[in-house]
C-alpha positions as CSV (number, residue, x, y, z in Angstrom):
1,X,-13.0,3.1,-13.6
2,X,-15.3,1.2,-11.5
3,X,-15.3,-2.4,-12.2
4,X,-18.7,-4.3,-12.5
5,X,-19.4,-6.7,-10.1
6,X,-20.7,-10.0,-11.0
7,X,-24.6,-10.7,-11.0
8,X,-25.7,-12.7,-7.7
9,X,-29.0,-14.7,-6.3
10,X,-29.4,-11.6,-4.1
11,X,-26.7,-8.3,-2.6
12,X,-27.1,-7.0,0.7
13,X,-25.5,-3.7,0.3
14,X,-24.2,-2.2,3.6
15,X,-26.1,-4.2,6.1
16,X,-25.6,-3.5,9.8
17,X,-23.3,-4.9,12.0
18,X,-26.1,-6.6,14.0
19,X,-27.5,-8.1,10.5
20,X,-24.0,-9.9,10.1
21,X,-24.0,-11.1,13.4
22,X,-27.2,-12.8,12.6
23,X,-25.6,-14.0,9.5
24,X,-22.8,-15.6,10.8
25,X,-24.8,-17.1,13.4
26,X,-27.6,-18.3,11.4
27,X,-24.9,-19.8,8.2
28,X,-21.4,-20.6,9.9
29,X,-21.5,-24.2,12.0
30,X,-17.9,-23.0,13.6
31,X,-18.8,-19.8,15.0
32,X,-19.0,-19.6,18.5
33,X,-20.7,-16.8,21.2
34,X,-18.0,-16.1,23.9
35,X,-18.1,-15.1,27.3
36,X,-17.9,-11.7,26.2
37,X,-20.7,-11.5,23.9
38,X,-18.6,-11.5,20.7
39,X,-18.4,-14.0,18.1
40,X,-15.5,-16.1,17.1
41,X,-14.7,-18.2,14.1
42,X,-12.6,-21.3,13.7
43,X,-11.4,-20.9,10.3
44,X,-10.2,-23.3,8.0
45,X,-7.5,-21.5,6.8
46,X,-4.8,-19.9,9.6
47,X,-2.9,-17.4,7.9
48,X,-2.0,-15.2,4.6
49,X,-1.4,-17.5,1.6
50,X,1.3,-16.1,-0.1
51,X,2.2,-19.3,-2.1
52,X,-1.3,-19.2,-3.8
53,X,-1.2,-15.3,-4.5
54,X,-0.6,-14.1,-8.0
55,X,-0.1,-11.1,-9.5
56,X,-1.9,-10.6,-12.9
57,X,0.1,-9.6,-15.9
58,X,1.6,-10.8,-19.0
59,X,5.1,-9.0,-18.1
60,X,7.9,-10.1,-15.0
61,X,6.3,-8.3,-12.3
62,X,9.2,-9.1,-9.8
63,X,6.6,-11.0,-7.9
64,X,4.4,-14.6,-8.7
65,X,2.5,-14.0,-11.6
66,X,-0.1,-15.4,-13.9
67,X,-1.1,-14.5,-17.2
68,X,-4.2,-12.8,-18.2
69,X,-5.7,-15.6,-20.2
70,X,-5.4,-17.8,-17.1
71,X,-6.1,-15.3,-14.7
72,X,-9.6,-14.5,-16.7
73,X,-10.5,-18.5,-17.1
74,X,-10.9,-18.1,-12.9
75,X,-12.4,-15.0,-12.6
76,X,-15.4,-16.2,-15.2
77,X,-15.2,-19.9,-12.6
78,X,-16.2,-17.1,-9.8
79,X,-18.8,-14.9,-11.5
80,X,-20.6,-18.1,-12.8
81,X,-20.0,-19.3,-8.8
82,X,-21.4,-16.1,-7.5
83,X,-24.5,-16.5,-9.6
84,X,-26.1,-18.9,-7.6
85,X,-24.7,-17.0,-4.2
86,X,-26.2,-14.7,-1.9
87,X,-23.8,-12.6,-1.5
88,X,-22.5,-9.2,0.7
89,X,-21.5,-5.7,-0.7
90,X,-19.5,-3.5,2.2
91,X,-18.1,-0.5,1.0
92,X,-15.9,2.2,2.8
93,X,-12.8,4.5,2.8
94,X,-8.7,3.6,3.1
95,X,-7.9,6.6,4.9
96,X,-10.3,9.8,6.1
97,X,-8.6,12.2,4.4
98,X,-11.4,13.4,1.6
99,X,-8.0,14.6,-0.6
100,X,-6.4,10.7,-0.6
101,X,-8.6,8.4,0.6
102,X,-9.5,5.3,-1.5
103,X,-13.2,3.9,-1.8
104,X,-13.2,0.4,-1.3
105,X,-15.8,-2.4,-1.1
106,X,-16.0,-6.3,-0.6
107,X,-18.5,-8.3,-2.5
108,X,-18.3,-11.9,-0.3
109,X,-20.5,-14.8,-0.3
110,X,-22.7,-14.4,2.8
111,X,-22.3,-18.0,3.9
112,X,-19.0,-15.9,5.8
113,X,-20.3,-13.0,6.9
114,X,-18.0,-12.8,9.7
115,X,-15.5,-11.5,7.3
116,X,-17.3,-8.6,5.8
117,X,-18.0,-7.9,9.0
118,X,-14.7,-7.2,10.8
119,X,-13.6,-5.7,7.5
120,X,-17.0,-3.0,8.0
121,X,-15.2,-2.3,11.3
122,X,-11.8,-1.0,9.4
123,X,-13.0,0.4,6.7
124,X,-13.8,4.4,7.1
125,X,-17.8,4.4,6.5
126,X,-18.7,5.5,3.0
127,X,-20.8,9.4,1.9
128,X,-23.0,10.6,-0.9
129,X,-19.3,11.1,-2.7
130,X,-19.0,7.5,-2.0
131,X,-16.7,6.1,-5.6
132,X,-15.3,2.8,-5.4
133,X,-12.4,2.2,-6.8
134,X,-10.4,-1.2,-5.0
135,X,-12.1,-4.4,-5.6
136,X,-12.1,-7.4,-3.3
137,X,-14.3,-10.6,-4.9
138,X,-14.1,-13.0,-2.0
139,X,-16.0,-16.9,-2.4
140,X,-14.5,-19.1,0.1
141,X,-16.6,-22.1,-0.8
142,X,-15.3,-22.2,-4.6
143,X,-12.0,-24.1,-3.7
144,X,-9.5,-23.9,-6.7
145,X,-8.5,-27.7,-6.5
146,X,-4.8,-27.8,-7.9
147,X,-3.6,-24.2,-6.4
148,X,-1.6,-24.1,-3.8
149,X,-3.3,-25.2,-0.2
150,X,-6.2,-25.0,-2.2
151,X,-6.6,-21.3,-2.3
152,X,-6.2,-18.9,-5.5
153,X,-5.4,-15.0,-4.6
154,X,-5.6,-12.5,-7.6
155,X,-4.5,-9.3,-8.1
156,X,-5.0,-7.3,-10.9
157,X,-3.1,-3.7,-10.0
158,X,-3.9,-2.3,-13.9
159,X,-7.9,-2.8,-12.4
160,X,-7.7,-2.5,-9.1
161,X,-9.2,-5.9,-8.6
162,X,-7.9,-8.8,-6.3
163,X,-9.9,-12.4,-6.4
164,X,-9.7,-14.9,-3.8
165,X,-10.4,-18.3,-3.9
166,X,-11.0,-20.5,-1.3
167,X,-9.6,-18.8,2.4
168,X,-11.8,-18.4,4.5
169,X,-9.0,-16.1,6.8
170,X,-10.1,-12.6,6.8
171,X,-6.4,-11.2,6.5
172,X,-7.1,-11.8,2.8
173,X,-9.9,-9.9,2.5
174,X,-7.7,-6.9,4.8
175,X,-4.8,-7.1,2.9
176,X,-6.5,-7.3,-0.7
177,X,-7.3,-3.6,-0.6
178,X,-4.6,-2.7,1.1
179,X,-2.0,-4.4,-0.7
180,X,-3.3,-2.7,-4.0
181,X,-3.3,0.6,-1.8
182,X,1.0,0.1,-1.9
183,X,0.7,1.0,-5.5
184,X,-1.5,3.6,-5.9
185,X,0.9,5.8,-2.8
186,X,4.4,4.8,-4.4
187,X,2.9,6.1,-8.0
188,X,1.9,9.2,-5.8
189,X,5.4,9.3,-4.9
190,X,4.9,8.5,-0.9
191,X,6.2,5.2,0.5
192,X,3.1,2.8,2.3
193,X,4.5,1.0,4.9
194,X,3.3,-1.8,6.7
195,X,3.4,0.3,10.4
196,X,1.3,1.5,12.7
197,X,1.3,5.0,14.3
198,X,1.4,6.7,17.5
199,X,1.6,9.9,19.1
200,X,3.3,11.4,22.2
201,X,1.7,14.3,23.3
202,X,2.9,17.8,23.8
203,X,4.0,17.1,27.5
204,X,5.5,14.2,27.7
205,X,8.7,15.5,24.7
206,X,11.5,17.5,25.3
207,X,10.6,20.4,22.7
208,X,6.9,20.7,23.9
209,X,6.0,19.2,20.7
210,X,3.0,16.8,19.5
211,X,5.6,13.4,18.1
212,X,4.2,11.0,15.5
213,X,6.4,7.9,15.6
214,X,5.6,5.2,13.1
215,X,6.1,1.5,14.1
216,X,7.1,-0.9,11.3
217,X,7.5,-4.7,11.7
218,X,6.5,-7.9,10.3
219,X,3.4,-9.7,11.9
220,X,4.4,-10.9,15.4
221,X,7.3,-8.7,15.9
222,X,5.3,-6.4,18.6
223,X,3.8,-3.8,16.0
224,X,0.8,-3.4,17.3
225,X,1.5,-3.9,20.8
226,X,4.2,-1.2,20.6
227,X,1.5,1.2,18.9
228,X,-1.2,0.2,21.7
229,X,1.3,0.4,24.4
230,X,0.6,3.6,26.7
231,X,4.0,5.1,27.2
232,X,4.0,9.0,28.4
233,X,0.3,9.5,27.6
234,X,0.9,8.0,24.2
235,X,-2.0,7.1,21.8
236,X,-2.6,4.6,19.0
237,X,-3.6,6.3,15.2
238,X,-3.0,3.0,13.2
239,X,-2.5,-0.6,13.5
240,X,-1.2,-1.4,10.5
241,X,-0.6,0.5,7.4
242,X,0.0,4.1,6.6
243,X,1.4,6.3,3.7
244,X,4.9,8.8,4.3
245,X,5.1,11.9,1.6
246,X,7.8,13.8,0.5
247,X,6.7,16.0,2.9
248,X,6.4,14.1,6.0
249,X,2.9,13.7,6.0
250,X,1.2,10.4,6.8
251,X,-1.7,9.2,5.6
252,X,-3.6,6.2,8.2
253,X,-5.8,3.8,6.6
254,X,-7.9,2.1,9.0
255,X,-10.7,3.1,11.3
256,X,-10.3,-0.2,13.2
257,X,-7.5,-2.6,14.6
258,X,-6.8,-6.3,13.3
259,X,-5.0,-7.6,16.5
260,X,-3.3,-11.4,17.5
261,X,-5.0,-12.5,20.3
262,X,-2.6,-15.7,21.4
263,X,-1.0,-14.6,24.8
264,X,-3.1,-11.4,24.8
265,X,-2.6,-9.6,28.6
266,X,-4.8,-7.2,30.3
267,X,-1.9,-6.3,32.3
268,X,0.8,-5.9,29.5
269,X,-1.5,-4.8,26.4
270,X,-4.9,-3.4,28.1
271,X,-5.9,-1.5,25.5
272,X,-5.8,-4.4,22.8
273,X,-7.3,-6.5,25.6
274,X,-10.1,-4.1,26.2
275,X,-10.9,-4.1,22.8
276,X,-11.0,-8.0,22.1
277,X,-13.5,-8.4,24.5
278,X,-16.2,-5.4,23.7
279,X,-19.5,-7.3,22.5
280,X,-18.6,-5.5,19.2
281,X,-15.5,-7.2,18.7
282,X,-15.2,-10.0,15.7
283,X,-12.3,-13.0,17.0
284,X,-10.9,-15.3,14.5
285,X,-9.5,-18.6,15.6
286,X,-8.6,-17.7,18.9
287,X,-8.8,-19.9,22.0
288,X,-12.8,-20.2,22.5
289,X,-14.2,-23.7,24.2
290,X,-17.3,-24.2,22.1
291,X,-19.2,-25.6,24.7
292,X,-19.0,-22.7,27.4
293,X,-18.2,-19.6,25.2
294,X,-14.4,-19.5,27.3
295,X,-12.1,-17.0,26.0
296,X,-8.3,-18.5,26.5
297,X,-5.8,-16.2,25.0
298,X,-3.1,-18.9,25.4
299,X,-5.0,-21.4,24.3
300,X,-2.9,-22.2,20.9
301,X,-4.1,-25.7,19.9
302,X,-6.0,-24.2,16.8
303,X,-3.3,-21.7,16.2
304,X,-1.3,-19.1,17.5
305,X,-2.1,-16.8,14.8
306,X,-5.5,-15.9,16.8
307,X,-7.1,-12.6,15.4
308,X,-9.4,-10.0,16.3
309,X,-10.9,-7.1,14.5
310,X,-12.8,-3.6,16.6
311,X,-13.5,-0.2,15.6
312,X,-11.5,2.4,16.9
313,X,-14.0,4.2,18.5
314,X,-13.9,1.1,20.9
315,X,-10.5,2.3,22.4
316,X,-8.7,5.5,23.4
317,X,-6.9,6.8,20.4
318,X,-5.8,9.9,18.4
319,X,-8.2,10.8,15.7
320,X,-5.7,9.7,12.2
321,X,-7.0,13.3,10.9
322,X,-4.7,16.0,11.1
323,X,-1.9,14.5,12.2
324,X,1.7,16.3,13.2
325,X,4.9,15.4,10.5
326,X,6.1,12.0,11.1
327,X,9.3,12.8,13.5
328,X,10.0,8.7,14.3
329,X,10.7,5.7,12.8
330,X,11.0,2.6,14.5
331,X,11.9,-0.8,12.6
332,X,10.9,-3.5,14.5
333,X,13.0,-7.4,14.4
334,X,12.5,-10.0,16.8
335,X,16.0,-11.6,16.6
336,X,17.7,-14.0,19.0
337,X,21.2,-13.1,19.5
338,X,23.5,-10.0,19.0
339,X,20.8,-7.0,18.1
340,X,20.2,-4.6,20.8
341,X,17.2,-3.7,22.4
342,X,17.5,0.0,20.5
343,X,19.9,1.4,17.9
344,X,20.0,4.6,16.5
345,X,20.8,4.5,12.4
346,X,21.9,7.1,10.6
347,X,19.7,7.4,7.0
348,X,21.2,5.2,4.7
349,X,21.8,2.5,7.4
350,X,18.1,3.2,8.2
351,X,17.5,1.9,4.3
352,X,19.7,-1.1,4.8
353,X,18.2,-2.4,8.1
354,X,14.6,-1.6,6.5
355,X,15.6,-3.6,3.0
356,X,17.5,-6.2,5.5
357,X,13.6,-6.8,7.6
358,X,15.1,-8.9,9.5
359,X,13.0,-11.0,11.9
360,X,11.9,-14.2,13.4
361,X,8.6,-15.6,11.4
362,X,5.5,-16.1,13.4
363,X,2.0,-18.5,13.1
364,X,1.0,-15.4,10.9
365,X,2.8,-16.1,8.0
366,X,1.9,-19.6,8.3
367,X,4.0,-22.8,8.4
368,X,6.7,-22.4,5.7
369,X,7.8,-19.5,8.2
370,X,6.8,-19.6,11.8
371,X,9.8,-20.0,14.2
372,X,12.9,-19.5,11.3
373,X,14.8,-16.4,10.5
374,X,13.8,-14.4,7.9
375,X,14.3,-11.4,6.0
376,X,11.5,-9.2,4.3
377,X,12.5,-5.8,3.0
378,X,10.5,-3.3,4.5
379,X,8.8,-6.3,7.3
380,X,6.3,-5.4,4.0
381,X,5.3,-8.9,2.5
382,X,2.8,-7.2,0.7
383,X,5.2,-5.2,-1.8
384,X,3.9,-5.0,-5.2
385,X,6.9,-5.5,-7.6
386,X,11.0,-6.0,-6.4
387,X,11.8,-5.0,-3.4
388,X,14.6,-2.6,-4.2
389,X,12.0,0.5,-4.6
390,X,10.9,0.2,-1.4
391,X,14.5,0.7,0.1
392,X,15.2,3.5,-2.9
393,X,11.8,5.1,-2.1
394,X,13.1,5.3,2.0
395,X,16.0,6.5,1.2
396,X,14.9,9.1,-0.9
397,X,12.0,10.4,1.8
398,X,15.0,10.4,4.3
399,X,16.7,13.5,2.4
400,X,13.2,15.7,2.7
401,X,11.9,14.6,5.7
402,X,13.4,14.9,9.3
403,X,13.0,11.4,10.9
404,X,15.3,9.7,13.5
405,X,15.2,6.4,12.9
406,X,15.6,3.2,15.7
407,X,15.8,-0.5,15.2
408,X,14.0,-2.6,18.2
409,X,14.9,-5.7,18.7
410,X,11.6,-7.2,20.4
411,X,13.2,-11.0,20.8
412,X,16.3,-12.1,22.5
413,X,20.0,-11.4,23.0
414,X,22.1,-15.0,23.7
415,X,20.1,-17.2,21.9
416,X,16.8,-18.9,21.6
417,X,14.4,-19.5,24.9
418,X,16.8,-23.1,25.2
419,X,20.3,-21.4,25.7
420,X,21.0,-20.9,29.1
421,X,21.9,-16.9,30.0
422,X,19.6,-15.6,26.9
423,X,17.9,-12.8,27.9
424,X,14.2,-11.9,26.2
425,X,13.6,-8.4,25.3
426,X,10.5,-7.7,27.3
427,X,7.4,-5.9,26.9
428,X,8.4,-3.1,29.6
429,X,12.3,-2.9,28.0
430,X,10.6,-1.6,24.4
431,X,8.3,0.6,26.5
432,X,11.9,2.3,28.7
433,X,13.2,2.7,25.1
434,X,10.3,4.5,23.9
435,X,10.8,6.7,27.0
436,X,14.2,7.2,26.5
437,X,14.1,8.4,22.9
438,X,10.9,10.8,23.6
439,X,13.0,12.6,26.5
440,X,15.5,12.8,25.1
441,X,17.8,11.3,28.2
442,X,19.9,8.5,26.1
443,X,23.7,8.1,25.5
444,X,24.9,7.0,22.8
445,X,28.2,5.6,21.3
446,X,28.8,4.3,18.1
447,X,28.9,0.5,17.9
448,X,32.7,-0.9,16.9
449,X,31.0,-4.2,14.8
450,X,27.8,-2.2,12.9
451,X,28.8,1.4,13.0
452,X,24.9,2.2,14.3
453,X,24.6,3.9,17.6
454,X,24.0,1.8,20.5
455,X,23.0,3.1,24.3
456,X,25.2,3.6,27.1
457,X,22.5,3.2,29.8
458,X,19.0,3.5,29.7
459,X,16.8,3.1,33.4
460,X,15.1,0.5,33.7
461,X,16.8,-1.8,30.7
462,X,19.8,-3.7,31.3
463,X,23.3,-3.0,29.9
464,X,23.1,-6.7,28.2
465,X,20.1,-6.3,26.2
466,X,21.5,-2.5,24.9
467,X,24.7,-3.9,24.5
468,X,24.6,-7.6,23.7
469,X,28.9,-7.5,23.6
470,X,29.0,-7.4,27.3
471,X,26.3,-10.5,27.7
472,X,28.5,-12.8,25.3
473,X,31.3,-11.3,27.2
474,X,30.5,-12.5,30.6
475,X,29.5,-16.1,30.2
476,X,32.9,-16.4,28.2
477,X,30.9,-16.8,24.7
478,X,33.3,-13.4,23.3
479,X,34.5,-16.2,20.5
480,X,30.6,-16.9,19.6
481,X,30.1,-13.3,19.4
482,X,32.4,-12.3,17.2
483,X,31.6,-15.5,15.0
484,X,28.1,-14.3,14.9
485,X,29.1,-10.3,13.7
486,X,31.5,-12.0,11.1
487,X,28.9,-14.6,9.6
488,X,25.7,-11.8,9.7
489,X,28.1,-9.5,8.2
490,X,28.5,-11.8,5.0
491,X,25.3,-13.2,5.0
492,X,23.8,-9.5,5.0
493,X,26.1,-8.8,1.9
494,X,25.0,-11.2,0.0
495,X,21.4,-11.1,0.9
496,X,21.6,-7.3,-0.5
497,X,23.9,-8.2,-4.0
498,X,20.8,-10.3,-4.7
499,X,18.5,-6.8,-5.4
500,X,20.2,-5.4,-8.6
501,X,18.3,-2.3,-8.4
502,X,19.0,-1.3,-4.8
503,X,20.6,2.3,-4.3
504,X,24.4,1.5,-4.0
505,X,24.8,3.7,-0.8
506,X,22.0,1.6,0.8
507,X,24.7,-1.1,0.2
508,X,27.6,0.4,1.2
509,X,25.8,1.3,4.6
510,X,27.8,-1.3,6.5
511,X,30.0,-1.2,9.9
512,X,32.7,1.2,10.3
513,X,34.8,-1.3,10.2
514,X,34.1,-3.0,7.4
């Protein structure tokens, strides 16, 4: 069923990318031409809002929810709003597959047309079998006074409708068809994950064999820089969300990236950098002087949670269509102490790393989380219901499809960027990892604390950071260490006891030891 959208002043349906440009120009006082010839915003709002999101239903969804009645006093606020509006319709495809793509559009007040605009650039461009059937309603300028920061995010799975109030961050508008997306694939019996995708080609693996590896992680853990990263002729599919079958197929969703831009490198992430400064490109709140059109990717005094949106096509990359099996999986935390740089996990301690998510919160998630530990199952914070099916949902695609799965640890081992003798999990250690598992050339040994699998020696990556033992052990912190194991052991146990639903071998997946 395709909802009605609310009558406006005027719809411009489709418009170009050059008529949005003008649009942003023309309506938004922050936007700023760079150096490059792209635009950038300074929005108001720096991050996701998961406070003020909602999921609409008159039964426990496992999730923040609000009732129908109330939900349908704010949706008739908007359409009255959007009455007086001139407003944007921009439709397109999740995913280019004509057997499971999604037809999605955005109806947004034209006062931000920087917003429909980077989401035209992700969004696979609609046909004459064009149907929509995701909903985003987006009005920045109607602030819900009372909500959290100010901001109101709906979502209405039984109509495939999400509302939002207030933001003017386009990861709302992103995330509203994609988060309804997660539904619509677990009731097809696939898992969508919040990962990007990459391929190794033929020549560079052991077998001969085209490799799909899919990159999960929370935003800021390296998930798109480890699927941008070039490593043995490697090339990006997907930036950010994809679909795993029963079968081992994956379905992408984007046609474009959604990239940070804080402490962006030519040198260490050229393809993301090439992109962010094409004329084409869209850059939210990134380091811009307003006066001279400067681009500073380390410029954080707006915010570190900088953003850019291109198209594919901008970039060398795999085309998403026809894609080989998905062959591996690697779960991405940022973690400051005893993780390695790589494990290897057997399937149902792949499930209990993936429902563990755990992970050092960035400027992405906002405030409440930037720079403490967290844990979120899946690195998915977009999950529709309790998090328990997506670890049962893994667990069961691990018994028909043949994945080898790896946990990165893309922080530090010894301790925060303050503790003398910590050691940071670089950029070029990931990318030796990546090497290693393609050719097939590491060692392993099974880990005496976890039970995983942990490295002997891998070139060009320490022994510390694949064994974070032997760090602790020679600065004479062996006491520390094995305080650490035996506190993350019992926090981990009753972090899981807390899901009542969860699989019991994803909670018996512990050390051997324990």
């Amino acid at each position: 069923m395709t909802v009605q959208l609310p009558p406006a002043r005027s719809v411009a349906v489709n418009p170009s990318q050059e008529q949005l440009r003008s649009w942003a120009l023309e309506f938004m006082p922050r936007i700023t031409v760079t150096e490059y010839d792209n635009l950038n915003y300074q929005a108001r709002i720096l991050a996701r809002q998961a406070p003020s999101t909602f999921f609409v239903s008159d039964e426990p969804t496992g999730k923040p929810t609000m009732n129908r009645a109330d939900a349908g006093d704010w949706a008739a606020r908007q359409d009255a709003h959007i009455a007086d509006q001139d407003m944007i319709l921009v439709e397109g495809y999740i995913g280019p597959d004509p057997e499971f793509r999604v037809g999605s559009r955005l109806y947004m007040d034209r006062r931000n047309a920087n917003i429909p605009g980077m989401q035209q650039q992700l969004f696979f461009p609609p046909d004459d079998q064009f149907d929509p059937e995701f909903t985003v309603i987006y009005t920045p300028h109607l602030v819900p006074e009372g909500m959290p920061n100010d901001c109101l995010i709906l979502v209405d799975l039984d109509n495939w409708v999400t509302r939002v109030f207030g933001s003017d961050y386009f990861g709302e508008s992103k995330m509203g068809g994609l988060r309804m997306w997660n539904k619509l694939v677990h009731d097809r019996g696939g898992l969508p994950m919040h990962s990007g995708a990459k391929v190794f080609p033929a020549d560079a693996t052991a077998d001969g064999q085209e490799r799909l590896a899919l990159i999960i992680g929370l935003s800021g853990t390296g998930k798109t820089t480890t699927t941008f990263r070039n490593v043995l002729g490697s090339l990006p599919v997907q930036d950010d969300f994809i679909g795993l079958m029963p079968d081992g197929t994956v379905h992408a969703t984007e046609d474009g990236c959604f990239a940070k831009t804080y402490g962006l490198d030519p040198e260490a992430e050229p393809t993301i950098h090439g992109g962010a400064t094409s004329p084409a490109a869209w850059l939210e709140s990134t380091g811009v002087d307003p006066d001279t059109g400067g681009v500073d990717f380390f410029d954080d005094s707006h915010t570190r949670n900088g953003r850019v949106t291109f198209s594919l096509d901008m970039i060398r990359h795999r085309d998403p269509r026809d894609l080989p099996p998905a062959h591996y999986l690697f779960i991405l935390n940022r973690t400051e102490d005893i993780i390695p740089a790589v494990t290897r996990l057997a399937p149902d301690q792949a499930a209990r790393y993936f429902m563990l998510g755990e992970t050092k919160g960035t400027s992405a998630g906002g405030a409440a989380e930037a720079g403490k530990k967290l844990r979120v199952p899946g690195t998915n914070p977009f999950w529709f219901e309790e998090d328990s099916s997506q670890g049962n949902r893994l667990l069961e695609l691990l018994e028909t499809v043949d994945l080898e799965v790896f946990l990165f640890n893309t922080g530090r081992v010894g301790g925060g960027e303050d503790v003398e003798g910590s050691r940071k999990v670089e950029i070029r250690h990931s990318a030796a990892v990546q090497e290693g598992i393609v050719n097939g050339t590491i060692e392993w040994e099974v880990d005496p604390d976890f039970g995983y699998e942990v490295a002997t020696t891998l070139p060009g990556v320490d022994d510390e950071l694949l064994q974070p033992r032997r760090l602790y052990e020679a600065q004479g912190r062996l006491d520390e260490y094995r305080r650490i194991v035996e506190d993350l052991k019992a926090d981990r146990e009753v972090y899981l006891d807390g899901f009542a639903a969860l699989d019991t071998r994803i909670r018996k997946a512990a050390s051997v030891t324990a």
